[in-house]
C-alpha positions in Angstrom: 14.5 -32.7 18.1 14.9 -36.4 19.2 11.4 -36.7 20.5 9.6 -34.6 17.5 11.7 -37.4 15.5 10.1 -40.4 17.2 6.6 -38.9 17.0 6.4 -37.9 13.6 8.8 -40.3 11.4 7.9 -38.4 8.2 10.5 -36.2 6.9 8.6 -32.9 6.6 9.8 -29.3 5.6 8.5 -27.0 8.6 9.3 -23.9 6.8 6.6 -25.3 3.6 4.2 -26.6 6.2 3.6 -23.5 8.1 3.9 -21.0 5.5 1.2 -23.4 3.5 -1.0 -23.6 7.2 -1.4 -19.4 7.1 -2.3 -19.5 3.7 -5.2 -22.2 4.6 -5.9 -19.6 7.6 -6.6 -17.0 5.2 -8.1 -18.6 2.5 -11.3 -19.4 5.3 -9.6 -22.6 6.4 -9.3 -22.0 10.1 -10.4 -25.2 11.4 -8.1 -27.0 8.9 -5.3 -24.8 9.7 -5.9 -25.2 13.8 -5.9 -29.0 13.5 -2.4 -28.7 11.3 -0.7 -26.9 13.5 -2.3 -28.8 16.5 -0.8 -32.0 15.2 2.8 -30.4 14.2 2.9 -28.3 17.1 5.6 -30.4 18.7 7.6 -31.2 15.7 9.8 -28.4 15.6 10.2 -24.8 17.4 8.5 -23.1 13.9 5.7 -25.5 14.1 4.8 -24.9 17.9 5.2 -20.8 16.6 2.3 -21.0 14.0 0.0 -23.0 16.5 0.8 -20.1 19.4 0.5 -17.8 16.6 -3.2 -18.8 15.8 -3.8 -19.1 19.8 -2.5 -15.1 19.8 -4.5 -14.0 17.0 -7.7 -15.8 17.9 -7.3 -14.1 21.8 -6.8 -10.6 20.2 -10.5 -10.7 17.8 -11.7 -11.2 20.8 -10.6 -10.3 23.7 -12.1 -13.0 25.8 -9.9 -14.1 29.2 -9.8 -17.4 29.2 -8.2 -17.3 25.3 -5.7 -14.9 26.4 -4.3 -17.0 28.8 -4.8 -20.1 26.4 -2.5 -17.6 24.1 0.1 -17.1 27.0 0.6 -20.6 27.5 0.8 -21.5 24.1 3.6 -18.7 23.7 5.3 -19.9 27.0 5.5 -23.3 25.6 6.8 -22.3 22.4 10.0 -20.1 24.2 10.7 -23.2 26.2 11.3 -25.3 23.4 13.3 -22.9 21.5 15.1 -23.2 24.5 15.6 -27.1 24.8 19.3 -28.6 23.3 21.4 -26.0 25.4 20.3 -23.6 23.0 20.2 -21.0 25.9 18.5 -18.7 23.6 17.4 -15.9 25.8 21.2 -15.8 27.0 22.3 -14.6 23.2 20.9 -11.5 24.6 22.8 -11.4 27.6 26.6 -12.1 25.8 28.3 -12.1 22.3 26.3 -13.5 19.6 29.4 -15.7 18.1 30.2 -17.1 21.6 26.5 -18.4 21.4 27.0 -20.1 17.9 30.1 -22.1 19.2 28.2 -23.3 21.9 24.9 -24.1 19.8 27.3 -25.9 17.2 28.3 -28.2 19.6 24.9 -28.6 20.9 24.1 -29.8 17.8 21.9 -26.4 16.5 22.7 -25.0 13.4 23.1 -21.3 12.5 20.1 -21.0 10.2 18.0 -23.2 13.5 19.4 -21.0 16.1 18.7 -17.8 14.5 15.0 -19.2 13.9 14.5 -19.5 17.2 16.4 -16.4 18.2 13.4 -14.4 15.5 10.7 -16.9 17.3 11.5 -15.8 20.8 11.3 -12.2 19.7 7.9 -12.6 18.0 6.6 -14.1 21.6 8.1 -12.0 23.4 6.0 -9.3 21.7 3.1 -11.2 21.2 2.9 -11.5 25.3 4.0 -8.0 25.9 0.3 -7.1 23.1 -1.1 -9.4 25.8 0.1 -8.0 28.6 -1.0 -3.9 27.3 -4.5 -5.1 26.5 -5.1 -5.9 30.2 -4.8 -2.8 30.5 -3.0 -3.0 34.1 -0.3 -0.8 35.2 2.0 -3.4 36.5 1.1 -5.1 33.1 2.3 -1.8 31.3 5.4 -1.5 32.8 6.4 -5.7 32.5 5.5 -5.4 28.8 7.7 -2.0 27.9 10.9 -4.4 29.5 9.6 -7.0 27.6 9.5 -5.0 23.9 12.9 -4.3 24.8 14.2 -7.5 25.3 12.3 -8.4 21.6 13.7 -5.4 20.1 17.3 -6.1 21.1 16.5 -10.0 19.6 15.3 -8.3 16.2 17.9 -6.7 15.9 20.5 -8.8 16.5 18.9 -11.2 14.1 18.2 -8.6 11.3 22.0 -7.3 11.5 22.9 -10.9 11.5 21.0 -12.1 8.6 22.5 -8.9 6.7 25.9 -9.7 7.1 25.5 -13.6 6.0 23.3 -12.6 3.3 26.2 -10.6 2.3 28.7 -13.2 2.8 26.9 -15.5 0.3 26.9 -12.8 -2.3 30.7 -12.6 -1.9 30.9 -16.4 -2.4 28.5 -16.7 -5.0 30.5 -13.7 -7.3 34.0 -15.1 -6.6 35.1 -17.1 -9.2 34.4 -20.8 -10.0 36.4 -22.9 -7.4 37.5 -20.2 -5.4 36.8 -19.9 -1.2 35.5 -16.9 0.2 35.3 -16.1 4.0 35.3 -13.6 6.0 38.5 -13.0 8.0 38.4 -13.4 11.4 38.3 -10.4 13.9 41.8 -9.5 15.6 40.3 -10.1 18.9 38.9 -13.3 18.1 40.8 -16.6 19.0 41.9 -18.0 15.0 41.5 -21.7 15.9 37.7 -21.1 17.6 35.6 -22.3 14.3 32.8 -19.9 13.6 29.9 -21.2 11.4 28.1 -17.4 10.4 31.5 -16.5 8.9 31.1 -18.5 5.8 27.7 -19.2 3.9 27.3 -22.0 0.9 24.9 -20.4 -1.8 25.1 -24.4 -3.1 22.2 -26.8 -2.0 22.0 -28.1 0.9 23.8 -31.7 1.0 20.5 -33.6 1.7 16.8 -32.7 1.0 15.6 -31.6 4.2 19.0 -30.7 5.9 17.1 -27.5 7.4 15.6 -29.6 9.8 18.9 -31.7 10.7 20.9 -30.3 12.9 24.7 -30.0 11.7 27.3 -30.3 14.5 30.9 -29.5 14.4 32.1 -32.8 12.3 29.1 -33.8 10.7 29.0 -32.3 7.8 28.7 -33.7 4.4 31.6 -36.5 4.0 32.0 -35.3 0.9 32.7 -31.8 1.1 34.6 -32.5 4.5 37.0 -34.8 2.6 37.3 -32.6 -0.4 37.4 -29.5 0.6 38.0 -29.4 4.8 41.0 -30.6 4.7 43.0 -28.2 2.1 41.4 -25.4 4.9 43.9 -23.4 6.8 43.5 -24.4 10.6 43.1 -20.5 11.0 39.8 -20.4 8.8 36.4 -21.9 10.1 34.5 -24.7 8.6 32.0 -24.0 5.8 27.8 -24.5 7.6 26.4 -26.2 4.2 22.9 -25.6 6.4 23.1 -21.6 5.9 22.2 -21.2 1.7 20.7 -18.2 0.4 17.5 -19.6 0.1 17.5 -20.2 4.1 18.9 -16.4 4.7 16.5 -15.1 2.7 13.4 -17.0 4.5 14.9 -15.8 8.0 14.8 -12.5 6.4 11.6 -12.3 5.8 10.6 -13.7 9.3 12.8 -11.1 10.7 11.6 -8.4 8.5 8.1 -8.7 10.2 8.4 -8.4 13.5 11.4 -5.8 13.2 9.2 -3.7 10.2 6.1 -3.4 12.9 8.3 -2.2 15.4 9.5 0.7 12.7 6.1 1.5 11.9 4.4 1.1 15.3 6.5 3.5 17.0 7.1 6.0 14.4 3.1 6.8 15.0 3.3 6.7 18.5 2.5 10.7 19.8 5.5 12.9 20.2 5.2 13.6 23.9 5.3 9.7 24.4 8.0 9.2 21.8 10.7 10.4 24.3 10.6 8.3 26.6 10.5 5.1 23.7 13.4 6.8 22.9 15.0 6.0 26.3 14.4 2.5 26.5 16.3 2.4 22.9 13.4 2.0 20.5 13.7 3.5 17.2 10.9 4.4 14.7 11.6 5.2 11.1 8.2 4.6 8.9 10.0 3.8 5.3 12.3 1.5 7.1 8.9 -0.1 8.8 7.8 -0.5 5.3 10.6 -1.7 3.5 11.2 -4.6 6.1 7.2 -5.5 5.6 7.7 -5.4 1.9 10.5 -7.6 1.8 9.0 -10.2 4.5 5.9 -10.4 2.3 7.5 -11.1 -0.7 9.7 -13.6 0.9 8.8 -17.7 1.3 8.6 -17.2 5.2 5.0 -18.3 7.3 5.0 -14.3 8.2 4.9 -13.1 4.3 0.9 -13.2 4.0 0.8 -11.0 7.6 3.0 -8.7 6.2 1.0 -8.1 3.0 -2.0 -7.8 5.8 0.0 -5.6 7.9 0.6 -3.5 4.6 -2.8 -3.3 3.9 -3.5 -2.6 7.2 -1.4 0.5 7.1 -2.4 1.8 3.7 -6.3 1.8 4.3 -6.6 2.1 8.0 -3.6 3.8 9.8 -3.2 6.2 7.3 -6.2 7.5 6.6 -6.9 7.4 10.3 -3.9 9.5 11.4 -4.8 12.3 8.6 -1.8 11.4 6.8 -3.3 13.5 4.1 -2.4 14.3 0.4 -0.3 13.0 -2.0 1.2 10.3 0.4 -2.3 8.9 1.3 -3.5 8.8 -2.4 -0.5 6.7 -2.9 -0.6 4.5 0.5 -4.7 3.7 -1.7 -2.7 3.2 -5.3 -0.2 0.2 -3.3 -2.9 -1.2 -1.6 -4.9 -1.8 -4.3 -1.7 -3.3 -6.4 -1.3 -5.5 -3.1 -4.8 -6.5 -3.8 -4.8 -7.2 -7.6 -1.0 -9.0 -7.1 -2.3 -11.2 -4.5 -6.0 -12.2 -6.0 -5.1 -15.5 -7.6 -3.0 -16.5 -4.5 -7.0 -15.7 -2.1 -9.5 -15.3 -4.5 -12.2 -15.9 -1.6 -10.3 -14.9 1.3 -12.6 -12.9 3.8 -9.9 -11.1 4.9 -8.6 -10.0 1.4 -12.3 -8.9 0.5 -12.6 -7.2 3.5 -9.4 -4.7 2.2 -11.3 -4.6 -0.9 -14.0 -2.7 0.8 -12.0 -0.5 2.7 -10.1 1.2 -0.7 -13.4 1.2 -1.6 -14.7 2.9 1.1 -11.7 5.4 0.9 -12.5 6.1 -3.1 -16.0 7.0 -1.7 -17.4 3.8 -3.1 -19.6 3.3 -0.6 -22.3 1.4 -2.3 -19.7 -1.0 -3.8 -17.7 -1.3 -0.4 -20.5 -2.4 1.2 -21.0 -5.5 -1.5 -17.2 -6.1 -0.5 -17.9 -6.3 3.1 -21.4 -8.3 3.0 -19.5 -10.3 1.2 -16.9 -11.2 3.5 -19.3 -11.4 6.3 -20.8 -14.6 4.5 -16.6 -16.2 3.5 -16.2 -15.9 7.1 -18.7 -17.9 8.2 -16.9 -20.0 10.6 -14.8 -17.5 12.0 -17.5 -15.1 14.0 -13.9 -12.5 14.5 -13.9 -11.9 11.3 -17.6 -11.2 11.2 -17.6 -8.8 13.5 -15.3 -6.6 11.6 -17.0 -6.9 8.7 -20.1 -6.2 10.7 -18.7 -2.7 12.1 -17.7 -1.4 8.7 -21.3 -2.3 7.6 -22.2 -0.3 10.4 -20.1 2.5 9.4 -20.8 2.4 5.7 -24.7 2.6 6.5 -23.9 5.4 9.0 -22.0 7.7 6.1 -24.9 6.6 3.7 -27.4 7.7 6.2 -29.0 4.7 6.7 -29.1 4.5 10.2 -31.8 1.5 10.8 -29.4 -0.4 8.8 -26.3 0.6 10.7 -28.2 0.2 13.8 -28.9 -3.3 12.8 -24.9 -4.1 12.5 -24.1 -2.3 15.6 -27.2 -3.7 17.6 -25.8 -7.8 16.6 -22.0 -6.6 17.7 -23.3 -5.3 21.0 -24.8 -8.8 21.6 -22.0 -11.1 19.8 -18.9 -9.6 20.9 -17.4 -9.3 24.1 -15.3 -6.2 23.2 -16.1 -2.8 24.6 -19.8 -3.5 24.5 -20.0 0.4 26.4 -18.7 1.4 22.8 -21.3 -0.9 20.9 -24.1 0.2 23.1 -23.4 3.9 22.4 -23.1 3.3 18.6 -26.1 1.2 18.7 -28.4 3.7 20.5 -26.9 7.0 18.6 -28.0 4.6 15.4 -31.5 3.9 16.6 -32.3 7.2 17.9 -31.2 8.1 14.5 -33.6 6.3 13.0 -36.6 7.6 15.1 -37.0 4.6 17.8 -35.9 6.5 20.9 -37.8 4.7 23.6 -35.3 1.7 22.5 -32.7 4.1 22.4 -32.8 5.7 25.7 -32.5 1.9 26.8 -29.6 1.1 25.2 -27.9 4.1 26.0 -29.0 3.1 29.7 -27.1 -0.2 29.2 -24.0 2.3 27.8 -23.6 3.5 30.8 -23.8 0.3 32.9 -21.3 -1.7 30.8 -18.8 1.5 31.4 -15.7 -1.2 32.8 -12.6 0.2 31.3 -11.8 3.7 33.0 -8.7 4.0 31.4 -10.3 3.1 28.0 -10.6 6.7 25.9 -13.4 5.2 23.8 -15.3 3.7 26.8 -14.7 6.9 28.7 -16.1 9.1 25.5 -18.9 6.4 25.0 -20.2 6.3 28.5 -20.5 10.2 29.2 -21.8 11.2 25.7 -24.6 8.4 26.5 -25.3 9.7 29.9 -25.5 13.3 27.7 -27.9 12.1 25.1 -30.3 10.6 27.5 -30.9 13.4 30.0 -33.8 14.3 30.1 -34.3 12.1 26.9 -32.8 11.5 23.3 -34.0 13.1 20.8 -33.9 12.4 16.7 -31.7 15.4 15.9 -29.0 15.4 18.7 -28.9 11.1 17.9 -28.1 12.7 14.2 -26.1 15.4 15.6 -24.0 12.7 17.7 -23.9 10.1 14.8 -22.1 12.9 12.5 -19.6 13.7 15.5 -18.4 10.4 15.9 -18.2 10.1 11.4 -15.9 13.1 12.5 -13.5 12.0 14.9 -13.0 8.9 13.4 -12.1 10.6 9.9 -15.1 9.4 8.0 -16.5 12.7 6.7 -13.5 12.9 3.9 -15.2 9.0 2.3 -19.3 10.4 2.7 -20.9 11.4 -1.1 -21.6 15.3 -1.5 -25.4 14.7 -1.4 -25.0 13.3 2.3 -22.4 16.1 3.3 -25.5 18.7 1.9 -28.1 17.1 4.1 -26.0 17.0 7.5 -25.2 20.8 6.8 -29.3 21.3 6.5 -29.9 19.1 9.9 -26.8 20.4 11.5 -27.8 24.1 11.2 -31.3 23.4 12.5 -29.7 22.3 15.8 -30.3 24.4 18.9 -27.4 27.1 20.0 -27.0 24.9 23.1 -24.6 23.1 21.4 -22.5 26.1 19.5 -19.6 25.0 19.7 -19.7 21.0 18.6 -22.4 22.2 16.1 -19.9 24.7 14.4 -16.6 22.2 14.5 -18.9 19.4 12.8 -20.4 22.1 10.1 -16.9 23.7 9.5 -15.2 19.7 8.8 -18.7 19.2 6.6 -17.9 22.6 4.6 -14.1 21.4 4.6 -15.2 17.8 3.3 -17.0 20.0 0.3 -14.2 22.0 -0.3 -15.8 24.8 1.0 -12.8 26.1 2.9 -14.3 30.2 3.4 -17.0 28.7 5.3 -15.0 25.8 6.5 -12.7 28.9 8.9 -15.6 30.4 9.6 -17.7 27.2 11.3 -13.9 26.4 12.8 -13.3 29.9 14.7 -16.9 30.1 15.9 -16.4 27.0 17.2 -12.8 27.8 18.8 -14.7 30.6 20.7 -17.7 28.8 22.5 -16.9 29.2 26.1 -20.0 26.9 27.1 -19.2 24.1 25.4 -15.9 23.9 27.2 -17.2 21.3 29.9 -18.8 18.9 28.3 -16.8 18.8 24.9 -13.2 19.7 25.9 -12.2 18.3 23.2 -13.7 20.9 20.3 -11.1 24.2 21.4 -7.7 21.8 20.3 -9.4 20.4 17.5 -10.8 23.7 16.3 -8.1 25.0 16.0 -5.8 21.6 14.4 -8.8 22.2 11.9 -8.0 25.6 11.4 -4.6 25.7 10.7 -4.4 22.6 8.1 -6.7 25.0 6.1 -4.6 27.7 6.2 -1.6 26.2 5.8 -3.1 25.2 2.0 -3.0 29.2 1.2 0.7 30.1 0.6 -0.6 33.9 2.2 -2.0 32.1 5.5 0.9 29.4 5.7 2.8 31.0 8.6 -0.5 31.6 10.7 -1.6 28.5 10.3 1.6 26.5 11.5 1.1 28.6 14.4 -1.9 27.7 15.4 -1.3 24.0 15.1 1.5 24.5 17.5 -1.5 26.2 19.7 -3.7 23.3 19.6 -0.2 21.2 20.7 0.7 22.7 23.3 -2.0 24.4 24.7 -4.3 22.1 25.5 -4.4 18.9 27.4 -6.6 16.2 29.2 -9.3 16.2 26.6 -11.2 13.4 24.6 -8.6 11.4 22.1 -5.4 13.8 22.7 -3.0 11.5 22.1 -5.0 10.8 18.7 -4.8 14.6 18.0 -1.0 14.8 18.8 0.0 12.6 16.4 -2.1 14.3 13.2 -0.8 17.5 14.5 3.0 16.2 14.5 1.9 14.7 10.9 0.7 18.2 9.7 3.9 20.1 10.9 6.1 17.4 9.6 4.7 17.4 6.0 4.8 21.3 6.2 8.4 21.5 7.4 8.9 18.6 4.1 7.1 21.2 1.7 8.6 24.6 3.4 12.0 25.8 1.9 14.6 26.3 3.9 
């Protein structure tokens, strides 16, 4: 920390300053927030974090090379200064976390700093390992599992850590006035050997910014050394003034992030895959996953505001997504909008925060409104063309449930030509949309390019996009099969529940007009319309004529296992049907595979069966 000294001589609290820099982030201040951390970046292990941080994030809106490897770097760098003092931070994976903190004591780390930079190693270790998956390379796969590992073994480290001084300082704090506490020393453990994590100080810190000054064995405040050290048994260790509750509650919070997303993360990932997560050690409990996000976001650590995202993020987007149906999901809408009305006067113009607005919106069927919210926070994000683009895909999707297809083919048509993600996807989106609309000479083009911009073979979506183009343009597109494939992909991405009754009536008139070529896709899209209606007798009827169209196999594999997931959530509802109808979903697990979005299907499935096995007595 010599050199951050010499370069910035201004006393500064990094903890403040970075937690204040993500808040400027998301109140539409990214070039503000870029230059901050740019110029604090080498000041201190946290700082050179939130500049890698914004490096990561800006790498995964979009997916351009050259910033992914800017992101690497940047992370890199950051490890290796977390590194620098002797730290040997990595190694406090490799042998016993206490032997560590004697050595970082006398390399003149404190507990609260070395912890930090245990929880900032973890977070790039991740962050790279995100990297590593998107490149979707197999070698890449396999270095980023042994990488999660490593991160998850740091988290949780840290996390049990952090407990166990947090509850140290509650000890001291309730004993009475005068009185030490401390933990006793394990029998194992060498008496004389001082060991800073033992004892916490809920008192202040002895100077204003001592969280940044390094505390080495001897010298600690004169003060309390000369008034209380010496009346110490030789057999006790030395109070750490650096390690307060305030501090253990920050590190808490930074923990609680990254550890929480691992919770959550992998207790969605599908069941088949979950085995072998299992093996490498990962666990996956959701409510844990949420708890640790709750308390990081209510905590004074730079990670709180992503945790309240990541909350969001979960309640509007992965829950609705993964059918998580019910009571649970109207509940997941009731937090997020408390999230929303909590945090209003902290980003009253936040693009990001708007952009949540729209999608409770969306998911009350407020579709009119949510598109307000999300026109809106195309025009706050104005200098961030990331953020734009997500707005601009939920424009698309809003005008697609509405109907409106020139106007989600406008949306789509400007994020096939911005963004450098999946533009296979965009172009299929794009040409479904203007096909749609009636223009199907410029939609046989576009669905041309579809097929061309095909990269990613191991990419579902691309895979799904590129053969469903080369479908719709043989021999040519036309109006009611771009309609047709506009309300299938509303379906598979769960949109049908959020569309109004009037546009659920008028699919079911074009749907049924559609030729018995395409039985089977045209009965599984009527039967979830019917089901969206609450039209469940209809509803099984569409879903079993669907489940038995032998044509349709080939080119829609995916329509038998879905039929049939379709079919037994429905009966599950009717007490009479409930047995039949867990037994079908077990069907459409297990006998079915290598069709469109299986692993998607897997994990509403293992949803379904658990909240039945929740509701079932025993």
């Amino acid at each position: 920390m010599a050199e951050a000294e010499e370069e910035f001589p201004e006393q500064i609290n990094d903890a403040e300053l970075s937690l204040r820099g993500i808040n400027m982030l998301l109140n539409n201040g990214f070039k503000e927030s870029t230059e901050l951390f740019h110029r604090y970046r080498n000041y201190s292990p946290l700082m050179s974090f939130s500049a890698s941080f914004v490096s990561f994030l800006n790498a995964m809106m979009t997916f351009e090379e050259e910033k992914m490897q800017v992101a690497c770097e940047d992370l890199r760098a950051t490890e290796r200064l977390c590194e620098c003092d002797g730290a040997g931070v990595i190694e406090t994976i490799k042998n016993k976390f206490k032997k560590n903190q004697t050595e970082g004591q006398r390399s003149g780390v404190t507990v609260v700093e070395r912890l930090q930079r245990l929880i900032i190693v973890a977070d790039c270790q991740v962050y790279l390992a995100v990297l590593s998956f998107v490149r979707q390379e197999i070698s890449g796969y396999i270095k980023a599992g042994w990488i999660l590992r490593k991160a998850w073994k740091m988290y949780n480290k840290c996390y049990n850590e952090i407990t166990r001084l947090q509850e140290a300082c509650q000890r001291r704090s309730s004993a009475p006035q005068g009185a030490l506490c401390f933990d006793q020393p394990k029998q194992n453990q060498d008496a004389s050997t001082p060991d800073p994590t033992a004892v916490c100080s809920s008192e202040p810190e002895p100077s204003q910014d001592s969280s940044l000054a390094p505390v080495s064995e001897g010298s600690q405040n004169p003060k309390a050394s000369s008034g209380r050290s010496k009346h110490l048994p030789k057999s006790q260790p030395r109070l750490d003034y650096s390690v307060t509750a305030e501090s253990l509650s920050r590190l808490k919070g930074s923990v609680s992030f990254g550890y929480g997303l691992f919770h959550l993360c992998i207790s969605m990932v599908p069941p088949h895959l979950l085995r072998i997560i299992n093996l490498l050690g990962f666990p996956g409990s959701r409510q844990e996953g949420l708890d640790a996000l709750t308390y990081s976001s209510e905590s004074k650590d730079m990670k709180a505001p992503l945790s309240t995202l990541a909350l969001l993020w979960y309640h509007t987007v992965v829950q609705p997504f993964f059918a998580l149906d019910g009571s649970e999901t109207e509940a997941g809408l009731q937090t997020a909008k408390a999230i929303l009305q909590k945090k209003e006067a902290e980003y009253p113009d936040s693009s990001l925060f708007v952009f949540f607005k729209g999608r409770v919106l969306r998911l009350e069927c407020e579709i009119s409104r949510a598109l307000t919210c999300f026109n809106n926070a195309l025009e706050l994000a104005s200098e961030q063309r990331e953020i734009q683009h997500i707005c601009l895909y939920e424009i698309g999707w809003c005008s697609m449930m509405e109907l409106s297809f020139s106007e989600a083919y406008r949306a789509f048509e400007r994020l096939r030509t911005e963004s450098r993600w999946s533009q296979c996807y965009y172009s299929y989106l794009t040409g479904v949309c203007q096909g749609a609309a009636g223009d199907l000479d410029g939609a046989c083009n576009v669905l041309n390019d579809a097929a061309r911009l095909f990269k990613r073979k191991h990419n579902q979506i691309e895979q799904f996009s590129m053969r469903k183009a080369e479908d719709l343009r043989q021999p040519r597109p036309t109006k009611e099969r771009c309609t047709m494939a506009a309300i299938e992909i509303l379906y598979l991405w769960k949109a049908l529940p959020n569309c109004s009754r009037a546009n659920l009536q008028l699919m079911i008139e074009g749907l049924q007009q559609m030729a018995s070529s395409y039985c089977g896709l045209k009965h599984l899209l009527l039967g979830a319309v019917h089901k969206s209606l609450g039209d469940n007798a209809n509803a099984v009827q569409c879903f079993q004529m669907a489940f038995n169209d032998e044509e349709g196999r080939v080119s829609n594999s995916y329509i038998q296992p879905y039929s049939l997931y379709e079919l037994g959530c429905v009966l599950v509802e009717n007490p009479e049907t409930k047995a039949k109808g867990r037994a079908l979903l077990l069907q459409a697990k297990e006998d079915f595979s290598a069709y469109d979005f299986e692993n998607r299907l897997h994990v509403r499935i293992h949803t379904a069966l658990a909240s039945l096995a929740a509701t079932t007595p025993q």
